[in-house]
N, C-alpha and C positions, 0 to 999 in steps of 0.2 A: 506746577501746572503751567503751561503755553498757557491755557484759556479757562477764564472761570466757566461752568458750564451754567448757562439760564436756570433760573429755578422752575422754568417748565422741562428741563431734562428727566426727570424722573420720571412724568405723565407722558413725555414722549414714549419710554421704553416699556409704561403699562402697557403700551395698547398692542405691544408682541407676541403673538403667538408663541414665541420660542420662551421667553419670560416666562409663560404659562407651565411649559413643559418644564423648565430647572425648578420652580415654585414645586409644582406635584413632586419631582422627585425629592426636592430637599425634602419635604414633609416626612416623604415614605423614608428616606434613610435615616431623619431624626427619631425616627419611633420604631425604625429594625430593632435594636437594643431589647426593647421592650417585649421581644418574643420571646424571653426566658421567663417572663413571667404570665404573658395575656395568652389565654385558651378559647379564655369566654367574650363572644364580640355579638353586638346588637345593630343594628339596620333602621333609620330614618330619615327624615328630613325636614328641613327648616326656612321657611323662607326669610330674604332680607333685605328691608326694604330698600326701593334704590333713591330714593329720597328722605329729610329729615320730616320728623312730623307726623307719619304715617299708625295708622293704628296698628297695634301688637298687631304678629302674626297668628297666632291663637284665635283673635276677635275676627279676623278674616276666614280664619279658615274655617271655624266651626260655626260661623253665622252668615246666613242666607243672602242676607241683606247686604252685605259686605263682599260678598264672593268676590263680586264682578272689579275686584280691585288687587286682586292673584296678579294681573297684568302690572303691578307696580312694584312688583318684586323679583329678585333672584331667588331660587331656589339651590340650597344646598343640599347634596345628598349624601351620605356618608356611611360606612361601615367602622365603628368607635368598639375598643376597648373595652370592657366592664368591670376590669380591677382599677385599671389608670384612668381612664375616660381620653385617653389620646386616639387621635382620625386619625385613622390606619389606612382609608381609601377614601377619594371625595368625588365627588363631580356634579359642574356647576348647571343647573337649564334655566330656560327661563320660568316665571312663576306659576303657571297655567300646566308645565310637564305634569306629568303623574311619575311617581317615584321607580312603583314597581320594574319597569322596563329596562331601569339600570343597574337594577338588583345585583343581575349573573355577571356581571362584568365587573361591578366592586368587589363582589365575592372573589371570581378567579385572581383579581388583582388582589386582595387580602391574602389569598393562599401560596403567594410567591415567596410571603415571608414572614406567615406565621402559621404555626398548625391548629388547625380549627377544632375544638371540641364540641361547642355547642353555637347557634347561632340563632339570635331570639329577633322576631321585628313580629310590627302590628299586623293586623288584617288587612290592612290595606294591599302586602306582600301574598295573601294567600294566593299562590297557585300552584300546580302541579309542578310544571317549570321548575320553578323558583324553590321549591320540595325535593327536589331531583336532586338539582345541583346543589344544594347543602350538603345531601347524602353520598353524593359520588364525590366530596369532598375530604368524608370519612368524619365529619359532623353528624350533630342531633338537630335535626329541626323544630325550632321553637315558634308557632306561626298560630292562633288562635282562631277556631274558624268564624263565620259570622253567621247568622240567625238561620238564614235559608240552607247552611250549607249539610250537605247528603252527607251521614255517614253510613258505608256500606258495611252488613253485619258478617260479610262472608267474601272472599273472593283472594283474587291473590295477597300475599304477605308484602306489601311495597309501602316503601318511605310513605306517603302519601298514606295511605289506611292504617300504620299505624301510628303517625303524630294523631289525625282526626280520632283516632279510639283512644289514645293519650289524653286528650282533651274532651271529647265529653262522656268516656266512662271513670276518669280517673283526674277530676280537675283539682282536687287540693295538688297531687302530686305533678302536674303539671303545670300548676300555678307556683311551683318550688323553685321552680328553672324559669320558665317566662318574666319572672316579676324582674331577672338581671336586665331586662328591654328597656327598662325606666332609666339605666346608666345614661343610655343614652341623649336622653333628656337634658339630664343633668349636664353633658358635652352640652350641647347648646346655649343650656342658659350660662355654664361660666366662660363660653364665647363669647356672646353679647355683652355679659356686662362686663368682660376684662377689654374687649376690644369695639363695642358700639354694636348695635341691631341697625344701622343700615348705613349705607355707600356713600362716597365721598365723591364718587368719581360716575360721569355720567355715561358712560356708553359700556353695554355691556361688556366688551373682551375686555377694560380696564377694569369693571367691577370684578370679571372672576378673576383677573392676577391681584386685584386690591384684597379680594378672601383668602386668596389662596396663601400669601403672604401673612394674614391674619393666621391662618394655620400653623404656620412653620414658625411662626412667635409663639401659639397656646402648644404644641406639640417640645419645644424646647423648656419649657418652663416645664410640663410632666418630666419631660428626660430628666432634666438638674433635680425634680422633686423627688423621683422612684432610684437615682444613682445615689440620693442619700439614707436611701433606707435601704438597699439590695443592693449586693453586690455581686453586680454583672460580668461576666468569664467572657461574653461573646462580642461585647462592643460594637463598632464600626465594622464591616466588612470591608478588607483592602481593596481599593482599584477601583471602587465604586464615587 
C-alpha cells in the first residue's frame, strides 16, 4: 500500500448509497442457493435500536407508554425463510414506518428467486392488496384476520374470501400453516444476539449499510450451515 487508509475509512464508505446496494445484493445472492430447499417464507419486522441501552423492542412496541420512543429506532423489514430462517428480502425505514406498505415489494423481490408456496405474516399485513399479490404469485396466503374483520358468507370465489373462510371456519387447520410465521421470529432473535440489537453508527444511511452487512454475515453462516446437510445441484448463478 502507497498509504495506510484512516481508521475512519470504513465510516467514510458506510455512509454510500451504492454500499447499500452491493450489501442488499450480496445477501440475495448468498441465500439464491437456498431455493432448492425454502418454499415456505413468513413476513415481519423488527426494530433496532440506534443507540446502546434502550429498552427491548418488544416493551416499546406493545406498551403504550413507551410508543413514543419507535422514533429511536431503525426498523427492519424482511421476508425470511422458514426451513433455514435466512433474509431472503429486507428493507430498512425508520422506527415510526408501518411495515405493511413494503410488503408487495419484498414479496415481488422474493419471487425473483424463489418459488413461493405458501407465505404466512401477522395481521398487522391483513389486506386485500397484500392477499392479491400472494396469490397472483402462485402462493397460499397465510394472514389471520383481526377481531372486527367481515367474513362474507357468499360472493365471489377470490384469494381474499377464501383465506378469511380458512380462518374462521376452519382454524385448527389454518393454524397448521400459520404457526410457520413464528420462524420468523426466531430470524430476529438469532440476529441480535449473534450480532447486537442496536447501532453502532449514528446516522441513519450508515445504520442501514451497518444491518445490512449484519445480514450478509447471519445469511453466510445459514449457507455454510444448510451446504452441510444438503446437497445443492444449483449453487451460484454465473455472471451474477
Amino acid at each position: 500500500l502507497d498509504k495506510v487508509p484512516k481508521r475512519s475509512t470504513i465510516l467514510k464508505y458506510l455512509q454510500s448509497p451504492l454500499v447499500a446496494k452491493y450489501l442488499h445484493e450480496l445477501y440475495k445472492v448468498i441465500a439464491e442457493p437456498l431455493s432448492e430447499i425454502e418454499m415456505y417464507f413468513a413476513a415481519d419486522a423488527t426494530g433496532i435500536s440506534q443507540k446502546y441501552g434502550n429498552v427491548r423492542w418488544q416493551t416499546v412496541r406493545h406498551t403504550k407508554e413507551e410508543a413514543k420512543k419507535r422514533r429511536e429506532y431503525v426498523k427492519l423489514n424482511v421476508i425470511s425463510g422458514v426451513k433455514t430462517n435466512a433474509i431472503v428480502s429486507a428493507k430498512i425505514t425508520i422506527g415510526t414506518a408501518h411495515e405493511s406498505p413494503f410488503f408487495k415489494e419484498l414479496l415481488a423481490d422474493t419471487s425473483k428467486r424463489f418459488n413461493l408456496r405458501e407465505v404466512s405474516a401477522d395481521a398487522g399485513y391483513l389486506s386485500k392488496e397484500n392477499v392479491k399479490a400472494i396469490a397472483n404469485m402462485g402462493a397460499i396466503p397465510f394472514i389471520p384476520g383481526k377481531k372486527n374483520t367481515f367474513v362474507p358468507s357468499k360472493g365471489r370465489d377470490t384469494p381474499w374470501m377464501a383465506m378469511l373462510t380458512l380462518w374462521k371456519k376452519y382454524q385448527p387447520l389454518f393454524a397448521s400453516h400459520y404457526h410457520r410465521r413464528s420462524n420468523v421470529e426466531s430470524t430476529f432473535s438469532a440476529l441480535k444476539r449473534k450480532f447486537g440489537d442496536f447501532c453502532r453508527c449514528k446516522k441513519l444511511e450508515t445504520q442501514e449499510n451497518e444491518i445490512l452487512a449484519r445480514i450478509v454475515c447471519f445469511n453466510s453462516a445459514i449457507l455454510a450451515e444448510n451446504m452441510l446437510s444438503y446437497d445443492f445441484k444449483k449453487g451460484f448463478v454465473a455472471g451474477k
